[in-house]
N, CA, C and O atoms as a MOPAC input file, in Angstrom:
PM7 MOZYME 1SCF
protein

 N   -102.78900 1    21.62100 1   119.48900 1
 C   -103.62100 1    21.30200 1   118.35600 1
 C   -104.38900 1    19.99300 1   118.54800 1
 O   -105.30100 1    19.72200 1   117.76700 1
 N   -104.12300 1    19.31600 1   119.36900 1
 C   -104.63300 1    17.67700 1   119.90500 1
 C   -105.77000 1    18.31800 1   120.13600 1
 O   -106.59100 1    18.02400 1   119.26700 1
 N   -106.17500 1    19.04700 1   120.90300 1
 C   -106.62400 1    19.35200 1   121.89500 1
 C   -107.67700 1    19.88300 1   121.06300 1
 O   -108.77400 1    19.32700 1   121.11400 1
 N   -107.51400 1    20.83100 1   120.33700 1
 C   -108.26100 1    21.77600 1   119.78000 1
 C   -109.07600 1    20.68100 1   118.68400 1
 O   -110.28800 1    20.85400 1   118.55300 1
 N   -108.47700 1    19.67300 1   117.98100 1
 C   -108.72400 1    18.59100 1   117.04700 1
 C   -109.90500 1    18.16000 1   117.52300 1
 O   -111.04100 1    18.32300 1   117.07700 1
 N   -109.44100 1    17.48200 1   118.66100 1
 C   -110.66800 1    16.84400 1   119.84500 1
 C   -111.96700 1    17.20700 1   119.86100 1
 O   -113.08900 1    16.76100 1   119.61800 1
 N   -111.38500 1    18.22300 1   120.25200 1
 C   -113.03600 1    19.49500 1   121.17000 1
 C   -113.87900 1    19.59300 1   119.60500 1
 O   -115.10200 1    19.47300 1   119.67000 1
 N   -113.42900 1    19.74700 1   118.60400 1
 C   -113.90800 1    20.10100 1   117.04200 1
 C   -114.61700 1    19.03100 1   116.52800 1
 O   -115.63600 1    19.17500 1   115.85200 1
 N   -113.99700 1    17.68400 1   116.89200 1
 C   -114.47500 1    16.60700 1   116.72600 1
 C   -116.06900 1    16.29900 1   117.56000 1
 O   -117.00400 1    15.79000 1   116.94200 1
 N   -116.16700 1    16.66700 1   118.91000 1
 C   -116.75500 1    16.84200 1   120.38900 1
 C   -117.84300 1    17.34700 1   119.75100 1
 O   -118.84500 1    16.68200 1   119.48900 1
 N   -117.63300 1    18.90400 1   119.39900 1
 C   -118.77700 1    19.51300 1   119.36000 1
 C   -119.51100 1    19.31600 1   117.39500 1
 O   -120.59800 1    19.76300 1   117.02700 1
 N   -118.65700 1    18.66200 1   116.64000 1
 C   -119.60300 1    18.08200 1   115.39800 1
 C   -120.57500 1    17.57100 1   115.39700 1
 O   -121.64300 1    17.82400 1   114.84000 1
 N   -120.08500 1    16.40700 1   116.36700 1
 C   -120.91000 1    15.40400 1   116.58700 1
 C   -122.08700 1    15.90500 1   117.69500 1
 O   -123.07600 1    15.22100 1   117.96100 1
 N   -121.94900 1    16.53300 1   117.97900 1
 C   -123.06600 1    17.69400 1   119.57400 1
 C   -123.01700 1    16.85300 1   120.17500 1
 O   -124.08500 1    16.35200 1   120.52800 1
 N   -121.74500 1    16.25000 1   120.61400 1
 C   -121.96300 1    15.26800 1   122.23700 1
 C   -121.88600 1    16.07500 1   123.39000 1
 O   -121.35200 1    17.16800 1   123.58000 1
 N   -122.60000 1    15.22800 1   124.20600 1
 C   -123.01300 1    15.68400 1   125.68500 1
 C   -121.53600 1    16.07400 1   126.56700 1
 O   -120.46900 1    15.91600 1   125.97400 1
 N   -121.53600 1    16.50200 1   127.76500 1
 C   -120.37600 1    16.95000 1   128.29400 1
 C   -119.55900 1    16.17600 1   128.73100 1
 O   -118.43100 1    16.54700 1   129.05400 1
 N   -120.06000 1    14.67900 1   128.84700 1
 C   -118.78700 1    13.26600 1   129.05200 1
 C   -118.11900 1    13.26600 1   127.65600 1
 O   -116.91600 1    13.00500 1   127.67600 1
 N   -118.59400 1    13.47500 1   126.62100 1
 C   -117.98300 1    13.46400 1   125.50700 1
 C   -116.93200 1    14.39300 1   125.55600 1
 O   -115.74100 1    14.10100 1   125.43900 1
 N   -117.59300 1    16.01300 1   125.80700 1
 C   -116.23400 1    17.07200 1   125.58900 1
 C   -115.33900 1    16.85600 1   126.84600 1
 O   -114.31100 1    17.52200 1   126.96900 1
 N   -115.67400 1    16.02400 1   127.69600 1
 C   -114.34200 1    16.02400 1   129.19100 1
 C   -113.57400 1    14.88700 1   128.50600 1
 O   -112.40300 1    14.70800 1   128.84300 1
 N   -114.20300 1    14.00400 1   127.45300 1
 C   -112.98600 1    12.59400 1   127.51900 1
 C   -112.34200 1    13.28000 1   125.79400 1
 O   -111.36000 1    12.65400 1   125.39600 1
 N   -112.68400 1    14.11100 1   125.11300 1
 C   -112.36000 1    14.72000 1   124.14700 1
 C   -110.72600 1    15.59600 1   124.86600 1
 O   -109.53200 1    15.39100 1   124.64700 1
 N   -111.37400 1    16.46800 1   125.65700 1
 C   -110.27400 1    17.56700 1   126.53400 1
 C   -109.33100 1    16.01400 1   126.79600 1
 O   -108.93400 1    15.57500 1   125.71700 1
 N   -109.00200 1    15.31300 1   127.77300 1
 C   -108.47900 1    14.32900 1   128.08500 1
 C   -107.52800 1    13.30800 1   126.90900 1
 O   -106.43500 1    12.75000 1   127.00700 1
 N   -108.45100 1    13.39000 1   125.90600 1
 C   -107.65000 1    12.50900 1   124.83700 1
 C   -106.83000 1    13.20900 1   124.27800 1
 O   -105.68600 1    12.78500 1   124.11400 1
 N   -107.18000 1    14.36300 1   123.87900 1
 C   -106.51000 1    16.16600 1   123.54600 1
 C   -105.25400 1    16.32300 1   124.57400 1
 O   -104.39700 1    16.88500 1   123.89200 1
 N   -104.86000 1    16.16200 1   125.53400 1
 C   -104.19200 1    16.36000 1   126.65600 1
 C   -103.23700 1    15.18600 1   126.53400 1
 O   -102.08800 1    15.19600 1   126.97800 1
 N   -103.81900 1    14.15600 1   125.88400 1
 C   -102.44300 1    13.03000 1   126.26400 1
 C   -101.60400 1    13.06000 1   125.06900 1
 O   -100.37700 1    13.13300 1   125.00500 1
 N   -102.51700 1    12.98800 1   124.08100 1
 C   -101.78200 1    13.33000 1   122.94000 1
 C   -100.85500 1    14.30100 1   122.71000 1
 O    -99.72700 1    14.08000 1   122.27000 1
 N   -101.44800 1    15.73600 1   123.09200 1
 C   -100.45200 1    16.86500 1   122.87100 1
 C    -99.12300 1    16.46100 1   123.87300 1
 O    -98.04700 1    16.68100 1   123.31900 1
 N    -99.02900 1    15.92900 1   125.20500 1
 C    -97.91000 1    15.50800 1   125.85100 1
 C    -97.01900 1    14.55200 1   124.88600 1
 O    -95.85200 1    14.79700 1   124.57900 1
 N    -97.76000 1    13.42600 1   124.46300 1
 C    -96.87000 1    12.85400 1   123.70300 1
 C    -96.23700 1    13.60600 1   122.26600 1
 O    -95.05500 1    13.66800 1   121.92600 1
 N    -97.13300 1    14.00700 1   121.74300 1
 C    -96.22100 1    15.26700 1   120.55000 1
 C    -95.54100 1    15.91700 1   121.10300 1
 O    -94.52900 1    15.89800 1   120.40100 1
 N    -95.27000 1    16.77500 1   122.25100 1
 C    -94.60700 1    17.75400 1   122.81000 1
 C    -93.44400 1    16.99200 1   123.14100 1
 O    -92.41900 1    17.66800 1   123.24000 1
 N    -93.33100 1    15.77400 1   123.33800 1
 C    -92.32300 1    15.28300 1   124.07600 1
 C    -91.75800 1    14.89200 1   122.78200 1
 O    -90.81300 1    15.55800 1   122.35800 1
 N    -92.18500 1    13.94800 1   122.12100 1
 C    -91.66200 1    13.32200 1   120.72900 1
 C    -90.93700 1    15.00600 1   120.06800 1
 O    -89.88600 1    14.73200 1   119.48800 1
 N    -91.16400 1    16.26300 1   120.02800 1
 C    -90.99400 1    17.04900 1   119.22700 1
 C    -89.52100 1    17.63100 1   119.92400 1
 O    -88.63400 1    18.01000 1   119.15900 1
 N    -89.30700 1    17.68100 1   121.47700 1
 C    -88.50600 1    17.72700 1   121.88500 1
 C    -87.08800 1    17.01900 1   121.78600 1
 O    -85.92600 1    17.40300 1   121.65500 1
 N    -87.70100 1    15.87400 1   121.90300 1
 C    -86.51500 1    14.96700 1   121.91100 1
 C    -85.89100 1    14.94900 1   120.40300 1
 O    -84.71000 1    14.75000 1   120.12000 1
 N    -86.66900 1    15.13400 1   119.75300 1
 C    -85.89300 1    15.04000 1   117.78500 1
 C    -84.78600 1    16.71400 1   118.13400 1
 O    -83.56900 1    16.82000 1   117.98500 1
 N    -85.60200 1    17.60000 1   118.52800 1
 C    -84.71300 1    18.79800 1   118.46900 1
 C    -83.39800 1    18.46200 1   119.06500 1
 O    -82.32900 1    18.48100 1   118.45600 1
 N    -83.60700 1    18.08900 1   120.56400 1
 C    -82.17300 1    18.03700 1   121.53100 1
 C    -81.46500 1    17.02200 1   120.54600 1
 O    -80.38500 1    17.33800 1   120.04600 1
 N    -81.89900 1    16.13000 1   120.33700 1
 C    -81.01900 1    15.16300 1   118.83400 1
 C    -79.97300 1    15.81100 1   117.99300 1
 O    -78.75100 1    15.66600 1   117.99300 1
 N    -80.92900 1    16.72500 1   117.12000 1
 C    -80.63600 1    17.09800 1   116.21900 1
 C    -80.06100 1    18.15900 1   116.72500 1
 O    -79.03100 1    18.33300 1   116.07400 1
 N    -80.18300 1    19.09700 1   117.66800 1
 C    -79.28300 1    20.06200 1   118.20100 1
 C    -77.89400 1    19.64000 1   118.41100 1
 O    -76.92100 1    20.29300 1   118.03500 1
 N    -77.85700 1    18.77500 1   118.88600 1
 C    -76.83600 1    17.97200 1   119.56800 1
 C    -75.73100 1    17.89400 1   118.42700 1
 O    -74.70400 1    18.56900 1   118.49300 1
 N    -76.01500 1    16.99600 1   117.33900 1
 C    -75.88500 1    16.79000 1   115.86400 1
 C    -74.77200 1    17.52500 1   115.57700 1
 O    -73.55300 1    17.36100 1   115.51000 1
 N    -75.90700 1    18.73700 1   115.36800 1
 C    -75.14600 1    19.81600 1   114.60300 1
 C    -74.29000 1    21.08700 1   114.88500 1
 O    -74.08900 1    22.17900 1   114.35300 1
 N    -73.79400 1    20.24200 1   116.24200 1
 C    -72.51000 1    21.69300 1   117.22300 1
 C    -71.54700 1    21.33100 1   116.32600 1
 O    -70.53100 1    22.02500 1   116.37900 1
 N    -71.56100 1    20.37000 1   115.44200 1
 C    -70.21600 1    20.25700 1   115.01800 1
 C    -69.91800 1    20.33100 1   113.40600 1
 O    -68.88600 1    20.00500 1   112.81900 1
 N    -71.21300 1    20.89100 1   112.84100 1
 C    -71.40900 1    20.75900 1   111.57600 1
 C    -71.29200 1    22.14200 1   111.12200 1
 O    -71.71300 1    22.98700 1   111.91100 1
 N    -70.78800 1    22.56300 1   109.96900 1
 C    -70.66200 1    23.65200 1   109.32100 1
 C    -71.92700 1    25.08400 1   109.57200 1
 O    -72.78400 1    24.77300 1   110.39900 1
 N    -72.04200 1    26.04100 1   109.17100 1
 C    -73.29100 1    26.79600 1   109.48400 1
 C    -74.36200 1    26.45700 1   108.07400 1
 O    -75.56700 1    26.47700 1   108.32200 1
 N    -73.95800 1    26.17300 1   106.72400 1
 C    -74.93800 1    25.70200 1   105.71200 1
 C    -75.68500 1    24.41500 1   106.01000 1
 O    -76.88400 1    24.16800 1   105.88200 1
 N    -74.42000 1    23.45200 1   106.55100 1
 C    -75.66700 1    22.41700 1   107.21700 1
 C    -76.58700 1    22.68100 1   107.89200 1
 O    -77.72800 1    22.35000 1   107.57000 1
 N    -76.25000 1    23.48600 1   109.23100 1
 C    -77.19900 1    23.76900 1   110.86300 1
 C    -78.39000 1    24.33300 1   109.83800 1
 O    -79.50900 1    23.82000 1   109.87200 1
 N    -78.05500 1    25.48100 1   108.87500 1
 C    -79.46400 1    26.27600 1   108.42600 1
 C    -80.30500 1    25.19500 1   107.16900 1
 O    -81.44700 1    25.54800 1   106.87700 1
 N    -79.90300 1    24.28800 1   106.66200 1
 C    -80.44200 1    23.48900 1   105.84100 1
 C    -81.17800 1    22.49800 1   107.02900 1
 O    -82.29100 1    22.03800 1   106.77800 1
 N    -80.55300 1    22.20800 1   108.25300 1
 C    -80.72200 1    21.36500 1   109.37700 1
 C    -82.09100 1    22.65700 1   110.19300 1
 O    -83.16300 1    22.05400 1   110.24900 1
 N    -82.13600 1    23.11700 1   110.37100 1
 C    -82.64400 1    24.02900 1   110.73000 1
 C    -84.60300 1    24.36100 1   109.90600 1
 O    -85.72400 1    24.34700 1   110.41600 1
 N    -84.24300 1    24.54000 1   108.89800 1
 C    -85.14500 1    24.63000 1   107.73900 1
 C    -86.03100 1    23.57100 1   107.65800 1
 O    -87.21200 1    23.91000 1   107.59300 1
 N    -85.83800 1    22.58600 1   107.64500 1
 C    -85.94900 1    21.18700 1   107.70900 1
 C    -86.84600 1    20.54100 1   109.15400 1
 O    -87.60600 1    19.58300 1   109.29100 1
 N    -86.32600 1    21.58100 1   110.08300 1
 C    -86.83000 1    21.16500 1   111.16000 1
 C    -88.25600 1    21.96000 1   111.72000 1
 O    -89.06100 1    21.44300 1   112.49500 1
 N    -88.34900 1    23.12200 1   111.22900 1
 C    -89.37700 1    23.86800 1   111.48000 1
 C    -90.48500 1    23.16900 1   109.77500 1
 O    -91.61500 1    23.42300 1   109.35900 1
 N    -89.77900 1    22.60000 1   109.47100 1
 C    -91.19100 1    22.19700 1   108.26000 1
 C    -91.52200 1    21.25100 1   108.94000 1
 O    -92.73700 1    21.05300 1   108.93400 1
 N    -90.69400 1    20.30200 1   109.77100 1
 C    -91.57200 1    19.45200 1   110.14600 1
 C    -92.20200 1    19.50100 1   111.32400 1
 O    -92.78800 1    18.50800 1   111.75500 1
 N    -92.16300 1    20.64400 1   111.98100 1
 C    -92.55600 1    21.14700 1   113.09900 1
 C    -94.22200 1    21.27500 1   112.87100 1
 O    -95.25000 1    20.91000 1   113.44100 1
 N    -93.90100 1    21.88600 1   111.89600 1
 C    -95.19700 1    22.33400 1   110.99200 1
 C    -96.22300 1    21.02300 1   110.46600 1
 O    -97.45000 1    20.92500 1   110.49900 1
 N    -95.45000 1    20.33000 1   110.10400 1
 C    -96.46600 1    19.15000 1   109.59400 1
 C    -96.61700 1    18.49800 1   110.57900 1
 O    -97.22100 1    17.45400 1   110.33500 1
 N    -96.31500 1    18.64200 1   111.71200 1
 C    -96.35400 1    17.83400 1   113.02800 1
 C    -97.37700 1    18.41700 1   113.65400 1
 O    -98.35300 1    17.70500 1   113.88900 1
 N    -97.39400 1    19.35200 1   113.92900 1
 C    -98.57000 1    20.19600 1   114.40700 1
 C   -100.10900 1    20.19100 1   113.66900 1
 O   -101.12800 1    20.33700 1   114.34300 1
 N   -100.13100 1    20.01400 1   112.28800 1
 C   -101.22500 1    19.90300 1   111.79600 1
 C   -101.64800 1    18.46400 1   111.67900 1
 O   -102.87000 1    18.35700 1   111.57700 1
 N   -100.97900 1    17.31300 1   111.66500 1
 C   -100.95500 1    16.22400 1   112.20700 1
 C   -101.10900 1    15.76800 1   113.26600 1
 O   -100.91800 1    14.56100 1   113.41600 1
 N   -101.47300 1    16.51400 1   114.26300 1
 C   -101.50300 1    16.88900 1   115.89000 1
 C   -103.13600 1    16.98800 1   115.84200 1
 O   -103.96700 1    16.32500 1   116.46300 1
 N   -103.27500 1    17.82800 1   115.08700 1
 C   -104.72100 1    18.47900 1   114.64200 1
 C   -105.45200 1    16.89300 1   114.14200 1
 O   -106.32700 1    16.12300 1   114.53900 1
 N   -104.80400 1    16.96800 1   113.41000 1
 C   -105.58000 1    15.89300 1   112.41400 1
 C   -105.87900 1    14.41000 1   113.45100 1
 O   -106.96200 1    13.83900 1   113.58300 1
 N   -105.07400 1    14.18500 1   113.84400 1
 C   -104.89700 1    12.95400 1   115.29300 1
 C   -106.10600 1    13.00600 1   116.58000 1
 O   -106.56600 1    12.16800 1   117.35600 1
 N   -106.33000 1    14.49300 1   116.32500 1
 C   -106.66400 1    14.47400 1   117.70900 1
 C   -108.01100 1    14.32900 1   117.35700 1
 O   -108.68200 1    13.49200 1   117.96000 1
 N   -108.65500 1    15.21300 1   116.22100 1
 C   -109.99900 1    14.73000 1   116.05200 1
 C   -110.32100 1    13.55700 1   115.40600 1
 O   -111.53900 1    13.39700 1   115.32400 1
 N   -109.55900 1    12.55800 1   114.85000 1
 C   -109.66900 1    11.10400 1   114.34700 1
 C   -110.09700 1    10.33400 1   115.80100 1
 O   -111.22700 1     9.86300 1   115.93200 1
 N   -108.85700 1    10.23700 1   117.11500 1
 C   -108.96600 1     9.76000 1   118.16200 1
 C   -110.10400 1    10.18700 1   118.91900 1
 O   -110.53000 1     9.28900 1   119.64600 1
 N   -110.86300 1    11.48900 1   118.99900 1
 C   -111.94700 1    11.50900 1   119.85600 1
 C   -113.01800 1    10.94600 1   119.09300 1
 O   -113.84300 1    10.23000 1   119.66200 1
 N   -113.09700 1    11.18400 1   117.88500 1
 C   -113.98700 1    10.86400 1   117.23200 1
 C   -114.42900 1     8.95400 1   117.29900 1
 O   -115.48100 1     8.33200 1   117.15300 1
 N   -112.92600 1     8.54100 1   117.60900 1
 C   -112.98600 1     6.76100 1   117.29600 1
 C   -113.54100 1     6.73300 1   118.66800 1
 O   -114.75800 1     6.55200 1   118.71100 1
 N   -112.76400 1     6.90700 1   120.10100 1
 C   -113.15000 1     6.44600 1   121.33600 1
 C   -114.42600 1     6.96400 1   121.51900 1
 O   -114.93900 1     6.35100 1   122.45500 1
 N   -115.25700 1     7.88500 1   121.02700 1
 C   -116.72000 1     8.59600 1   121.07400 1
 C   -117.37000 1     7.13700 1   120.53900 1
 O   -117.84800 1     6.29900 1   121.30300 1
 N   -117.29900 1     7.00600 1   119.15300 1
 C   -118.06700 1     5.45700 1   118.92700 1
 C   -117.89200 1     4.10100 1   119.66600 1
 O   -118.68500 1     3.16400 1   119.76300 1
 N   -116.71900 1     4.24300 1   120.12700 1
 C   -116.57800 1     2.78600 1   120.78300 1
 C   -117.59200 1     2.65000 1   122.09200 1
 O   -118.03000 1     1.62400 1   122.61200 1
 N   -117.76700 1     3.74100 1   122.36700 1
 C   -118.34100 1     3.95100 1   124.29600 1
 C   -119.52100 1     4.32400 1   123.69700 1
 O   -120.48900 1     4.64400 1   124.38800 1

């Protein structure tokens, strides 16, 4: 969704093709860092809850795909803020 944020941002503005390669690029670092940040909360929280009842894990569970969700559209939202800022600075 970085990625996709980016390129949306890229082509609003009708920038030239240094724009959509450093758009793709800003899109690309970002989604690594969400992907990784999104990982590491799971193995956490996986971890957590081998030892917790099954109403916790599914309340634990529930909880985790909402924020999966708001993470991802926040992904979105990030990615075309950031191409959009480094587009004006340059």
């Amino acid at each position: 969704m970085p990625v996709a944020g980016s390129l949306a941002s890229a082509k609003l503005a009708k920038a030239g093709i240094g724009s959509y390669l450093s758009a793709v690029i800003i899109g690309v670092v970002l989604a690594v860092g969400f992907t990784w940040a999104m990982r590491t909360v799971g193995q956490l929280v996986g971890a957590h809850l081998k030892e917790q009842p099954m109403s916790t894990r599914e309340w634990y569970a529930r909880a985790l795909y909402l924020g999966a969700m708001l993470w991802i559209v926040l992904g979105l939202f990030l990615g075309g803020f950031a191409a959009a800022v480094i587009r004006r600075l340059f």
